[in-house]
N, C-alpha and C positions, 0 to 999 in steps of 0.2 A: 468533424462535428459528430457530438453522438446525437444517436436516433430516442426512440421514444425510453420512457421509464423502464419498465419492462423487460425492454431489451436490454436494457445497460446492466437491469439485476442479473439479466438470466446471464448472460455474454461474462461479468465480471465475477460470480460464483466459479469457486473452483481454487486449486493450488497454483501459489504464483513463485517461484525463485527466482531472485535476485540476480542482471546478466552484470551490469554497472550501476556503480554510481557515481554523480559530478557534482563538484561542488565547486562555483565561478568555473563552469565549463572545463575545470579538471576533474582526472580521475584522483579519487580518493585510495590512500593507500591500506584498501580494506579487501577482504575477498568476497567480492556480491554473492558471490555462491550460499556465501554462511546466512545471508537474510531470505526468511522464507514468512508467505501472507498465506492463510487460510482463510479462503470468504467462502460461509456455507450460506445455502439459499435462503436456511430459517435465518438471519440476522445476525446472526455471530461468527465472532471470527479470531482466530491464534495468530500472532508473531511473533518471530524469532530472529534476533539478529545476532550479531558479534558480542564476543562476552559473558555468552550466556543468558545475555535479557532478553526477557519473555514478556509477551502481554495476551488478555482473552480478554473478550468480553463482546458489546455486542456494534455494528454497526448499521448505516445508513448514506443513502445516496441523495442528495437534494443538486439539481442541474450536472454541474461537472465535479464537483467536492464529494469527496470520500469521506464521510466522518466516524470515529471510531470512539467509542467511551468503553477504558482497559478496566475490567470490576475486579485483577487481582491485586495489582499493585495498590499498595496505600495511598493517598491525597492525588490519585488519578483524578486531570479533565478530559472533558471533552476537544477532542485533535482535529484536526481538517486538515486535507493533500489536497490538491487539485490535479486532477486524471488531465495529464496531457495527450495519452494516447490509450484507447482501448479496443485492441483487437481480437479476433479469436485467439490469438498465441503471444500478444503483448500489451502490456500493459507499463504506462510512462507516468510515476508522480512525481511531481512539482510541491516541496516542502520548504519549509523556511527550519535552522538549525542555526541557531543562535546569530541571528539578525543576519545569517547567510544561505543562497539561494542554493537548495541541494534540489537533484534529478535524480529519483530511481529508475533506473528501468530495469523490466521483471519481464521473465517468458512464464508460457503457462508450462506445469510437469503434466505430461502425460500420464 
């Protein structure tokens, strides 16, 4: 369970790269390495996954949901993950990807 507000900003700020992903409890035949999360303290934040695709702009933390609103891409919404695990060096989201249950998990980069 996380602890207070706060702490979840301060603890979750910072570089986070991609160790796996699952989708229906497999691995997907992607290299996590290539996805990478920048959450800085002011609110905003970069990611990069496979492809090439990129997103910035800015988020927020409401209970255990990450929400993210991308300001470069065109007809961008507002996204939500749910933080299954937030540790000093991991971090676990819980997304939906086309009506199917994906799991990232991401270490933090030193």
């Amino acid at each position: 369970m996380l602890a207070c507000k706060q702490y979840e900003e301060d603890l979750l700020s910072g570089t986070w790269r991609g160790s796996s992903i699952l989708e229906a409890n497999q691995p997907l035949d992607i290299e996590p390495s290539n996805i990478k999360l920048i959450l800085e303290p002011s609110g905003s934040y970069r990611y990069e996954s496979t492809l090439n695709y990129q997103e910035a702009g800015t988020y927020f933390l409401d209970q255990q949901y990450l929400y993210t609103m991308d300001t470069i891409n065109q007809a961008s919404t507002e996204k939500a993950v749910e933080i299954m695990l937030l540790t000093q060096d991991s971090l676990h989201l819980r997304m939906n990807e086309a009506g199917k249950e994906r799991l990232l998990k991401m270490a933090r980069e030193m």
